[in-house]
PDB file of N, CA, C and O in Angstrom:
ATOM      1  N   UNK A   1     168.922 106.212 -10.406  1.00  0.00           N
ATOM      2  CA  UNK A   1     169.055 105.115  -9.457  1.00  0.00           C
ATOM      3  C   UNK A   1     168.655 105.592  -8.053  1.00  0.00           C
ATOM      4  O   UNK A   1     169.175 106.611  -7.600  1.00  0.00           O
ATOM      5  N   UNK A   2     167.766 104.906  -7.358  1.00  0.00           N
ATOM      6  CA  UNK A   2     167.159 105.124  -6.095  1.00  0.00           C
ATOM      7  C   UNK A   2     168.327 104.273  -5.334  1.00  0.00           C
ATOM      8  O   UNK A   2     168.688 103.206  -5.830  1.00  0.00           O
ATOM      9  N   UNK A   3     168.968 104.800  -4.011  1.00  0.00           N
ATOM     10  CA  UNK A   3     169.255 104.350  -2.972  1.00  0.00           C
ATOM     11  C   UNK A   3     168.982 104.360  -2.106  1.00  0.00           C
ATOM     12  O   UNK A   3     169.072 105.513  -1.683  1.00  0.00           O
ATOM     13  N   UNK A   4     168.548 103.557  -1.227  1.00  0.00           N
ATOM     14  CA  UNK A   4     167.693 103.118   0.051  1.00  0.00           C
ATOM     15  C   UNK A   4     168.499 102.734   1.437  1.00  0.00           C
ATOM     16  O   UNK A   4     169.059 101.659   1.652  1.00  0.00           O
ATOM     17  N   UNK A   5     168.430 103.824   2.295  1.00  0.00           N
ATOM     18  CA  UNK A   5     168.670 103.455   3.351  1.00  0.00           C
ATOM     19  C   UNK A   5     167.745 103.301   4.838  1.00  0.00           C
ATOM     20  O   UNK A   5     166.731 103.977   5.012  1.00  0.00           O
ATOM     21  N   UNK A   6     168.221 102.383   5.793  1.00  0.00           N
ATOM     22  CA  UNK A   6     167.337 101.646   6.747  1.00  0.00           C
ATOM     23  C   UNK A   6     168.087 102.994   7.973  1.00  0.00           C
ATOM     24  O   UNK A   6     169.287 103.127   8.215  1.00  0.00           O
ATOM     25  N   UNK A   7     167.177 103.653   8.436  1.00  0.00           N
ATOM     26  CA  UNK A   7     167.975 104.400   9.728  1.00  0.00           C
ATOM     27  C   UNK A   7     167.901 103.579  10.825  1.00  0.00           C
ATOM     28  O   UNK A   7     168.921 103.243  11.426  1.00  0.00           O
ATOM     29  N   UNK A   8     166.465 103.110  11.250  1.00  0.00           N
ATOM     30  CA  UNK A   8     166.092 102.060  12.462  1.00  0.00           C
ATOM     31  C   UNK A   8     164.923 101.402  11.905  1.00  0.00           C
ATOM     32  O   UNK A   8     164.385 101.634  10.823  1.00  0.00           O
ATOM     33  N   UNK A   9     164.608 100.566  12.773  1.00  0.00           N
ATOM     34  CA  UNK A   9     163.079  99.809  12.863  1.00  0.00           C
ATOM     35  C   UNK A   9     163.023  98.890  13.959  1.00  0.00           C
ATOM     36  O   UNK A   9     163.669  97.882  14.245  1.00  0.00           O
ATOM     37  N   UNK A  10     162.393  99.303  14.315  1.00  0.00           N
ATOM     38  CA  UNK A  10     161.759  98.648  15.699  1.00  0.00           C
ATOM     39  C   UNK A  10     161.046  97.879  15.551  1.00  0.00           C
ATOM     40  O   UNK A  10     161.239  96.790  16.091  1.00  0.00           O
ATOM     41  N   UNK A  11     159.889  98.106  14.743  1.00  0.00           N
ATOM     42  CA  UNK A  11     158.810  96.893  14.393  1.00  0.00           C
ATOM     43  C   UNK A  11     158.233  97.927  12.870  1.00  0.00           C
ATOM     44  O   UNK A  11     158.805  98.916  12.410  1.00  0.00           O
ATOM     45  N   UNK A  12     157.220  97.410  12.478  1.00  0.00           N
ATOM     46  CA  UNK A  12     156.568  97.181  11.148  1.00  0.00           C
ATOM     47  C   UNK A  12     155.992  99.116  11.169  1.00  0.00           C
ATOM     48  O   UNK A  12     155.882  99.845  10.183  1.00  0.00           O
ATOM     49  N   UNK A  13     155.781  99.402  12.337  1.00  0.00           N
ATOM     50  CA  UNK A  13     155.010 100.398  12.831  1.00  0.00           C
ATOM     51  C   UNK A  13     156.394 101.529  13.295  1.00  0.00           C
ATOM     52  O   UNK A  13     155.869 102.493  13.850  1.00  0.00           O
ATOM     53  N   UNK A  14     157.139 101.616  13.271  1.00  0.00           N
ATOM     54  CA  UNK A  14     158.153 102.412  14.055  1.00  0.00           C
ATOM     55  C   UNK A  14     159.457 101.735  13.328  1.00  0.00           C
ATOM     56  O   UNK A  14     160.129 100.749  13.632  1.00  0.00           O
ATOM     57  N   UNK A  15     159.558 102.860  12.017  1.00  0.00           N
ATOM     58  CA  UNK A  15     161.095 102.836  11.590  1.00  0.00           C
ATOM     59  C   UNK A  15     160.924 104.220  10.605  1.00  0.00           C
ATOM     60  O   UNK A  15     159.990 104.989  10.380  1.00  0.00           O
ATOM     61  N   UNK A  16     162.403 104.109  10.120  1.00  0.00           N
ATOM     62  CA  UNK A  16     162.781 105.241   9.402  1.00  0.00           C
ATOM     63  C   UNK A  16     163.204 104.861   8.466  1.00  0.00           C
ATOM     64  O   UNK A  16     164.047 103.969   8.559  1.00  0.00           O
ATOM     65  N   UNK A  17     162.683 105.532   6.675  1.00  0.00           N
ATOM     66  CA  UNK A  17     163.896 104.588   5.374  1.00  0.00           C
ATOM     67  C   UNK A  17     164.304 106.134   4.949  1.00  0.00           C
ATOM     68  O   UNK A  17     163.540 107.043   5.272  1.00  0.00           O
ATOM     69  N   UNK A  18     165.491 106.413   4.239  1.00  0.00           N
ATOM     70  CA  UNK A  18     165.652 107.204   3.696  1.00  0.00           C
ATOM     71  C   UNK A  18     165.969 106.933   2.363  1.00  0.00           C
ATOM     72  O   UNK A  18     167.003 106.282   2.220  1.00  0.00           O
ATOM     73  N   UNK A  19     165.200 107.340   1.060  1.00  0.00           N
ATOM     74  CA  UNK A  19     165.772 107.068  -0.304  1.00  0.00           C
ATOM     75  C   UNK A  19     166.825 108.580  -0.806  1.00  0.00           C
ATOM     76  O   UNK A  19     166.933 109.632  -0.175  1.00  0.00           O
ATOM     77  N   UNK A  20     167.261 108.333  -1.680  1.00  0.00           N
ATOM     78  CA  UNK A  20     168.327 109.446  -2.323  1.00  0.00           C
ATOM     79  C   UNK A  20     167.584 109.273  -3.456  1.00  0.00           C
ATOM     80  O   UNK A  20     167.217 108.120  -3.683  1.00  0.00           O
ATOM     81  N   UNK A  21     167.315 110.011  -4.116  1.00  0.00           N
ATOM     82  CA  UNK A  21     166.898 110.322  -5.937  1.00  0.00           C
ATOM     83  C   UNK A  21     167.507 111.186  -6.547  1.00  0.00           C
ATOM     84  O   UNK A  21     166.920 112.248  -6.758  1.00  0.00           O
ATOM     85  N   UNK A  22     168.430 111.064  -6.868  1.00  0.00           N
ATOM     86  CA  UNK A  22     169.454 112.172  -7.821  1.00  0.00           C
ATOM     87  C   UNK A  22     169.712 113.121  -6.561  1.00  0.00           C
ATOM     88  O   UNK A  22     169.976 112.734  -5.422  1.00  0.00           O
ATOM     89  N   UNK A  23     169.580 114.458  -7.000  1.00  0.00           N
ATOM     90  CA  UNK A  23     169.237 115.529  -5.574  1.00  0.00           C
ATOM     91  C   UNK A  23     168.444 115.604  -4.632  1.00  0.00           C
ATOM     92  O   UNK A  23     168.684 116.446  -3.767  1.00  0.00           O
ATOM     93  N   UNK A  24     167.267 114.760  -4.506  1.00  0.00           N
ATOM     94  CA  UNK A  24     166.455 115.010  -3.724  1.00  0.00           C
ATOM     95  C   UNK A  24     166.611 113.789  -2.452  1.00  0.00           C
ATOM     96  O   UNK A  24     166.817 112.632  -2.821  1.00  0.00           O
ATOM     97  N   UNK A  25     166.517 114.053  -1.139  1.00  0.00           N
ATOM     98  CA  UNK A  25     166.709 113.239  -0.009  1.00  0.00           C
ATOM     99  C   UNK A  25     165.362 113.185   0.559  1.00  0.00           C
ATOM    100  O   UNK A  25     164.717 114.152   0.964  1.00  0.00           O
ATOM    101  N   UNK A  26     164.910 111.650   0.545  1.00  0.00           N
ATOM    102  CA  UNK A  26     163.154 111.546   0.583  1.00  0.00           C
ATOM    103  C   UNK A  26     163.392 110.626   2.145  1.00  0.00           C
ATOM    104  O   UNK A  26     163.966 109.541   2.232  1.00  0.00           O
ATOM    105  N   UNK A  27     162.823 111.354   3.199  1.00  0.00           N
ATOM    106  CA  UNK A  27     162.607 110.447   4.612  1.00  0.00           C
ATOM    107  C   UNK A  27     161.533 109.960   4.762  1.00  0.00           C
ATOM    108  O   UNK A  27     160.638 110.631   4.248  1.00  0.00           O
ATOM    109  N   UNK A  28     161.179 108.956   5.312  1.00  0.00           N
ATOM    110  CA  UNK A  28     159.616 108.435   5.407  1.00  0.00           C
ATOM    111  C   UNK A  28     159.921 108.043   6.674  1.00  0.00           C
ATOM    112  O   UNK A  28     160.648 107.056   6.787  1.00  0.00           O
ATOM    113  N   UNK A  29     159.464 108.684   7.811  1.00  0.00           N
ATOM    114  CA  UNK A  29     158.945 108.261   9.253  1.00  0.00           C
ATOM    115  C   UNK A  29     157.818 107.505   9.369  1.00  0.00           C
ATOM    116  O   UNK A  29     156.923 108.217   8.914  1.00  0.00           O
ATOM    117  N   UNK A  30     157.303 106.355   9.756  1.00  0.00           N
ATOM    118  CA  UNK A  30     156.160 105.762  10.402  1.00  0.00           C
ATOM    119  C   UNK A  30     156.610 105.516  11.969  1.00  0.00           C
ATOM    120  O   UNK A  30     157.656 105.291  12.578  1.00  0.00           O
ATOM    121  N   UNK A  31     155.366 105.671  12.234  1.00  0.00           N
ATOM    122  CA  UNK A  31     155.299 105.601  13.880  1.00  0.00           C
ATOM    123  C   UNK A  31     153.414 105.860  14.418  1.00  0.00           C
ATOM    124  O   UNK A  31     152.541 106.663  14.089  1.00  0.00           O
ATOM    125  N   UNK A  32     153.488 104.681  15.387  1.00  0.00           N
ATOM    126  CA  UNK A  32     152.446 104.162  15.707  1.00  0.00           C
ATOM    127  C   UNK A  32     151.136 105.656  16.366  1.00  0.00           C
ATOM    128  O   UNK A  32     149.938 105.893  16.514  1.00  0.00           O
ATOM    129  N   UNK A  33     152.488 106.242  16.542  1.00  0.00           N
ATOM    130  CA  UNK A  33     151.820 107.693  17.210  1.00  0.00           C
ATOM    131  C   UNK A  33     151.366 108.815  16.291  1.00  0.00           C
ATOM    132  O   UNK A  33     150.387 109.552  16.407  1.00  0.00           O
ATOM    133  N   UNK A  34     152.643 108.759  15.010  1.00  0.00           N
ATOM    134  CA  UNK A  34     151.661 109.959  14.144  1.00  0.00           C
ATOM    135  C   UNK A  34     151.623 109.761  12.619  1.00  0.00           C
ATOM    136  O   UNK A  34     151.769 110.517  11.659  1.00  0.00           O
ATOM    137  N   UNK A  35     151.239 107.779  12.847  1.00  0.00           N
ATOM    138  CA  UNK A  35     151.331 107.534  11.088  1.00  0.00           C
ATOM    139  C   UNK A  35     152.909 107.490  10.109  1.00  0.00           C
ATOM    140  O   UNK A  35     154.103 107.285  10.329  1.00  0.00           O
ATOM    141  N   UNK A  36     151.917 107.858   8.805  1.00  0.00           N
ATOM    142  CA  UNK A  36     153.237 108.301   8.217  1.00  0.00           C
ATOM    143  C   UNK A  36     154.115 109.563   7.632  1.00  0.00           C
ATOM    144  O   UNK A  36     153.949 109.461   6.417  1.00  0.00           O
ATOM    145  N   UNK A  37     154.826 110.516   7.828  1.00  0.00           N
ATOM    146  CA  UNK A  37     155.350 111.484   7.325  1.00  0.00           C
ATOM    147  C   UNK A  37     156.442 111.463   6.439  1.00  0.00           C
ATOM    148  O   UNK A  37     157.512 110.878   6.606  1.00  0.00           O
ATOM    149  N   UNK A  38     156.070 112.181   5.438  1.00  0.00           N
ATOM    150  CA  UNK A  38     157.472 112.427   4.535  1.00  0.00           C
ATOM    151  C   UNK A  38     158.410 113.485   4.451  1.00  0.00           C
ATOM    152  O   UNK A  38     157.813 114.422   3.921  1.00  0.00           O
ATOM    153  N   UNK A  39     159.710 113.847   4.735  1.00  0.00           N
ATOM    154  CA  UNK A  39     160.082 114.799   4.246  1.00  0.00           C
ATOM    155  C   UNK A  39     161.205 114.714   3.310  1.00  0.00           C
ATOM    156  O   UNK A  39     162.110 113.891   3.179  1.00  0.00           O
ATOM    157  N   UNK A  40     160.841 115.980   2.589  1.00  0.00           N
ATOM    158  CA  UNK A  40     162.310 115.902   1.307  1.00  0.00           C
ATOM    159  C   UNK A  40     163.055 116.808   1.447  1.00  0.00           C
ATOM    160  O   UNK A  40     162.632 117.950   1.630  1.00  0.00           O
ATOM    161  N   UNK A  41     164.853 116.398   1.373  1.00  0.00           N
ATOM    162  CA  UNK A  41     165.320 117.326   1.377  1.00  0.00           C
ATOM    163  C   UNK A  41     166.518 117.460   0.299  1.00  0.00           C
ATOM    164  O   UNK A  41     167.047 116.518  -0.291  1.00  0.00           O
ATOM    165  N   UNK A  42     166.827 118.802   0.171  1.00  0.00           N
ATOM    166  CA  UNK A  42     168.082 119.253  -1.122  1.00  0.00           C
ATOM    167  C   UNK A  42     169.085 118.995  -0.611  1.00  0.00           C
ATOM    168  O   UNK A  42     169.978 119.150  -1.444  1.00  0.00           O
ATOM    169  N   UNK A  43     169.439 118.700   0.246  1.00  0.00           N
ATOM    170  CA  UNK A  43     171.150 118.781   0.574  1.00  0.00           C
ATOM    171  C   UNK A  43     171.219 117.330   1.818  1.00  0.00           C
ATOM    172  O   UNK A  43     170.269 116.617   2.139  1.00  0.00           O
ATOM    173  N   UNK A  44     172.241 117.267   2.174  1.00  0.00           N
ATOM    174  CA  UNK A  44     172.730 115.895   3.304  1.00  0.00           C
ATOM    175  C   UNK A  44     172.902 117.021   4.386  1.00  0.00           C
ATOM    176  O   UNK A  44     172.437 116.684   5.475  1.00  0.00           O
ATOM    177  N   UNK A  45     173.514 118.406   4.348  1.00  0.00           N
ATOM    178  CA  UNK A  45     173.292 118.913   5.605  1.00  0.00           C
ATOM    179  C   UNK A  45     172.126 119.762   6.002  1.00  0.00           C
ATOM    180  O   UNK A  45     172.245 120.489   6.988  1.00  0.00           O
ATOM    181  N   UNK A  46     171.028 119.735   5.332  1.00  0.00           N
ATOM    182  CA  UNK A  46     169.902 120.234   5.962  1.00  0.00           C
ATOM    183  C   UNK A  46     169.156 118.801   6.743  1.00  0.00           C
ATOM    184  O   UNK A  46     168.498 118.825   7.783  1.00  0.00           O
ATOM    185  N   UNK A  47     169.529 117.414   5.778  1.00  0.00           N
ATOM    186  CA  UNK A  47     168.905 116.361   6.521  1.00  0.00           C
ATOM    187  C   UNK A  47     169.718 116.156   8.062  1.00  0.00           C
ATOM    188  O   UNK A  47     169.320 115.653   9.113  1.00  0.00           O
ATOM    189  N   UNK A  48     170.835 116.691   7.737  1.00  0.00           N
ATOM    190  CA  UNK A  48     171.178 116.170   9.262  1.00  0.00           C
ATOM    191  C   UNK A  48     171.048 117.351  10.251  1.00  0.00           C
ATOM    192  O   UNK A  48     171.142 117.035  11.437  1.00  0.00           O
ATOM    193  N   UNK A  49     170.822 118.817   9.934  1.00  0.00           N
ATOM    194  CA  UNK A  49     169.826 119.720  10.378  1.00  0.00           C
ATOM    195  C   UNK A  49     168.798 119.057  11.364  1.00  0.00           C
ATOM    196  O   UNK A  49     168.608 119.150  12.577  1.00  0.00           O
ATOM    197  N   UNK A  50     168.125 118.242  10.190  1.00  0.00           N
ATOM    198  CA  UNK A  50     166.502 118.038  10.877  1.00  0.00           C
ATOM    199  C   UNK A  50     166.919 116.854  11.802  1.00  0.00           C
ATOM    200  O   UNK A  50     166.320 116.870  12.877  1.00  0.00           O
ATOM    201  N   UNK A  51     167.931 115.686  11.616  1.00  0.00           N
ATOM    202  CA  UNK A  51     168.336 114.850  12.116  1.00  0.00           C
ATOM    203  C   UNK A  51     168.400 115.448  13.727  1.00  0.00           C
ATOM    204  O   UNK A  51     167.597 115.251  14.639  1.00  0.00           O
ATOM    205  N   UNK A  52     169.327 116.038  13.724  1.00  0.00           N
ATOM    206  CA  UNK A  52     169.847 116.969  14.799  1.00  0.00           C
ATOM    207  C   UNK A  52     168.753 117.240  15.836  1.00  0.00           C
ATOM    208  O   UNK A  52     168.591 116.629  16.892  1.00  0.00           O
ATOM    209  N   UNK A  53     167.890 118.457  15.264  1.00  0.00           N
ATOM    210  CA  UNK A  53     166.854 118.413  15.820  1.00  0.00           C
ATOM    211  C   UNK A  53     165.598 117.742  16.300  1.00  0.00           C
ATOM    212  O   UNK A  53     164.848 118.128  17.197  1.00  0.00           O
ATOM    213  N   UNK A  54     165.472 116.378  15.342  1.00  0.00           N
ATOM    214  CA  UNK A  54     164.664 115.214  15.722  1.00  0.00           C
ATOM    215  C   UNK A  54     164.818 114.628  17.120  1.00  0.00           C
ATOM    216  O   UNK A  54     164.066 114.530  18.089  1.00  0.00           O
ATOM    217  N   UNK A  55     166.507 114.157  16.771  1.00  0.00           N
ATOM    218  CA  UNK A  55     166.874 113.500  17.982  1.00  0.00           C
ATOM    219  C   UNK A  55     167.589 114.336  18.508  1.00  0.00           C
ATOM    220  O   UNK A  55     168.763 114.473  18.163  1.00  0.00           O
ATOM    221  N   UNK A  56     167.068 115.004  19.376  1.00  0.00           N
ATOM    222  CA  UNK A  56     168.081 115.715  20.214  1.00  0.00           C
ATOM    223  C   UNK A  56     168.739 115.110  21.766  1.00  0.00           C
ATOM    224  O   UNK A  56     168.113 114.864  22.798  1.00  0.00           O
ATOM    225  N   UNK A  57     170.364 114.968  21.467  1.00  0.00           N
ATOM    226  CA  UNK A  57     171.250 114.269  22.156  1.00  0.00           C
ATOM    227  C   UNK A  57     170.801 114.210  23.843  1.00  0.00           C
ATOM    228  O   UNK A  57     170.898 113.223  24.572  1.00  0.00           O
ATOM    229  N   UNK A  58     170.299 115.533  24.205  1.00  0.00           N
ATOM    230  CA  UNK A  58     169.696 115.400  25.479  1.00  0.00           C
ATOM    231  C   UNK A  58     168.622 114.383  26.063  1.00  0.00           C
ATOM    232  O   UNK A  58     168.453 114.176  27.265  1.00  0.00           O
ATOM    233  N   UNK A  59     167.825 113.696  24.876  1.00  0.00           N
ATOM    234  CA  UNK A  59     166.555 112.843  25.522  1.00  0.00           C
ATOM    235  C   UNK A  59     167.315 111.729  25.616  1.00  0.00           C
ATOM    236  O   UNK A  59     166.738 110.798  26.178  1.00  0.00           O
ATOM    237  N   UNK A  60     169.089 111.385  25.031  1.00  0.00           N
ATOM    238  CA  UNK A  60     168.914 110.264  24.750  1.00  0.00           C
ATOM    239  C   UNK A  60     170.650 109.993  26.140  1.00  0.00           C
ATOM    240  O   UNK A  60     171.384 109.005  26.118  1.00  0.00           O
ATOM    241  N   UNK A  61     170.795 111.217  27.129  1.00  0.00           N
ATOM    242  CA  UNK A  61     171.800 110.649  27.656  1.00  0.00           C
ATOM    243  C   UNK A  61     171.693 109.259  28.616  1.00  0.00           C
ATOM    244  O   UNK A  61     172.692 108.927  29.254  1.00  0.00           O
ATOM    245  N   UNK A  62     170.734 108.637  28.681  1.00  0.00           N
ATOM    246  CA  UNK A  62     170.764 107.451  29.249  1.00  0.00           C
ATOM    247  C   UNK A  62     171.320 105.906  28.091  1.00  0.00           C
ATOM    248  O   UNK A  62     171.970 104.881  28.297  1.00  0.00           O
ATOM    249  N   UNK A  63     170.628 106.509  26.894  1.00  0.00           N
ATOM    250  CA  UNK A  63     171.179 105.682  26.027  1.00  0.00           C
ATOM    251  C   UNK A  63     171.777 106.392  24.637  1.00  0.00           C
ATOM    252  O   UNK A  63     171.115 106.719  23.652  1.00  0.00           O
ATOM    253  N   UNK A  64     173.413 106.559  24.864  1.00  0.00           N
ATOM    254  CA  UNK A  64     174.136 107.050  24.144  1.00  0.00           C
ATOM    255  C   UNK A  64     174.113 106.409  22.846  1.00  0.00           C
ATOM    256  O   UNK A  64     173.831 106.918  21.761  1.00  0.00           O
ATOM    257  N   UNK A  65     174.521 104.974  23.170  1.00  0.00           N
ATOM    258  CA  UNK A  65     175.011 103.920  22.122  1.00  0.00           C
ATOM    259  C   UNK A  65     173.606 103.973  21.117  1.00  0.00           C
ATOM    260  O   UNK A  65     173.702 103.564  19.960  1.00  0.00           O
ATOM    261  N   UNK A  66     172.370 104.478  21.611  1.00  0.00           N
ATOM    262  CA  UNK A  66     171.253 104.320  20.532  1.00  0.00           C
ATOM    263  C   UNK A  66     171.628 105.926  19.388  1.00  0.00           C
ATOM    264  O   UNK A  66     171.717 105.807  18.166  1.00  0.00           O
ATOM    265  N   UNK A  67     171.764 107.020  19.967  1.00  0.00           N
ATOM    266  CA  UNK A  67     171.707 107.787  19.685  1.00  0.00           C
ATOM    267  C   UNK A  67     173.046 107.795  18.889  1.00  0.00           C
ATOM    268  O   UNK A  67     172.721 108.036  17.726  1.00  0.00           O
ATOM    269  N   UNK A  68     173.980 107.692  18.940  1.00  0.00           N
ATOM    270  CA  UNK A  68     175.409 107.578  17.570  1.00  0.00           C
ATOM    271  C   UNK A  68     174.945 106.436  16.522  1.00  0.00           C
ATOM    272  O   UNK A  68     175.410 106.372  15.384  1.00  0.00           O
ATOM    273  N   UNK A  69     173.824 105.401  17.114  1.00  0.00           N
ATOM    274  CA  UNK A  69     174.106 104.894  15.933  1.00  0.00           C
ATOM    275  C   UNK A  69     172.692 104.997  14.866  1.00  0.00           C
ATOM    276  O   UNK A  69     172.317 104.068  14.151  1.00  0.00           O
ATOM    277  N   UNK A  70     172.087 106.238  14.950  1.00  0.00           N
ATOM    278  CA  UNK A  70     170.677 106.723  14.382  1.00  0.00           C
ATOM    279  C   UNK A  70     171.923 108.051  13.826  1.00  0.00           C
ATOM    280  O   UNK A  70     172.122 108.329  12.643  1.00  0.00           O
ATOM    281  N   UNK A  71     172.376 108.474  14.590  1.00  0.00           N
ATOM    282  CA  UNK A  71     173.428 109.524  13.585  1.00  0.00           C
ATOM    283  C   UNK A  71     174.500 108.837  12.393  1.00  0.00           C
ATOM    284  O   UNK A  71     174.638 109.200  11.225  1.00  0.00           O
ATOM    285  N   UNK A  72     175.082 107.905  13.002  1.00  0.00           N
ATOM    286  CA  UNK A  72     176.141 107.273  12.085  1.00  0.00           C
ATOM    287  C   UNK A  72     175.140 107.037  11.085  1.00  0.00           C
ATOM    288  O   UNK A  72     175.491 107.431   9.973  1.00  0.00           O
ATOM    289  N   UNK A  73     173.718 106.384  11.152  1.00  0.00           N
ATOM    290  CA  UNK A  73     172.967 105.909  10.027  1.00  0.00           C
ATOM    291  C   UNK A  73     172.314 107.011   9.058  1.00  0.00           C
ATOM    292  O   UNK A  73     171.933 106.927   7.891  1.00  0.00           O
ATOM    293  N   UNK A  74     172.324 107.924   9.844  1.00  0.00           N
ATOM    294  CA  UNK A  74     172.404 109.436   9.076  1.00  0.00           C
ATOM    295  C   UNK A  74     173.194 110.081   8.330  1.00  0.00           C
ATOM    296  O   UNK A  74     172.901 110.716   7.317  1.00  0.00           O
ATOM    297  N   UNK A  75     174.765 109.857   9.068  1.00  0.00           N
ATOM    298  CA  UNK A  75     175.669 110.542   7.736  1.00  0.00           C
ATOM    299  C   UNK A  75     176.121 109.619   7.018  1.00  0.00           C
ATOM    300  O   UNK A  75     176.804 110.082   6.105  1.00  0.00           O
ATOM    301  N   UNK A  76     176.012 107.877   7.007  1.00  0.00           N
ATOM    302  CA  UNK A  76     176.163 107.272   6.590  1.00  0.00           C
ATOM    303  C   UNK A  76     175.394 107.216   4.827  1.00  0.00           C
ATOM    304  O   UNK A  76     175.723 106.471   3.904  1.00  0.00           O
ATOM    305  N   UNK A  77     173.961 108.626   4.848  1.00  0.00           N
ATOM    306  CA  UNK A  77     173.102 108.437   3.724  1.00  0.00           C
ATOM    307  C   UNK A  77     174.464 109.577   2.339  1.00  0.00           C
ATOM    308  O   UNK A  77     174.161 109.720   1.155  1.00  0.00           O
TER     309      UNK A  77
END
């Protein structure tokens, strides 16, 4: 059973899905700037590893409320 989660989307061009497949944690980034990327990962804390480092809390102290809720939608997978 595939489970599908929505992290954000902004428009058609700029969102994030994350599927679960048994063990494997499949991210698909699109964004208008560098296409589409996939990454897979073995565990929920290496994804929130990369999470971590994606968004890092510093770009986002003007807008907090965006940034908890791209994490909540993260450990929420």
């Amino acid at each position: 059973m595939i489970k599908k989660h929505e992290i954000y989307k902004k428009d058609k061009w700029n969102m994030m899905t994350v599927e679960v497949q048994g063990r494997y944690i499949i991210l698909r980034e699109i964004s208008d700037q560098w296409g589409e990327e996939t990454h897979t990962f073995m565990s929920r804390p290496a994804l929130m590893q990369w999470a971590e480092s994606r968004f890092p809390k510093e770009e986002y102290e003007d807008n907090m409320e965006e940034w908890r809720s791209i994490m909540a939608a993260f450990k929420g997978v």
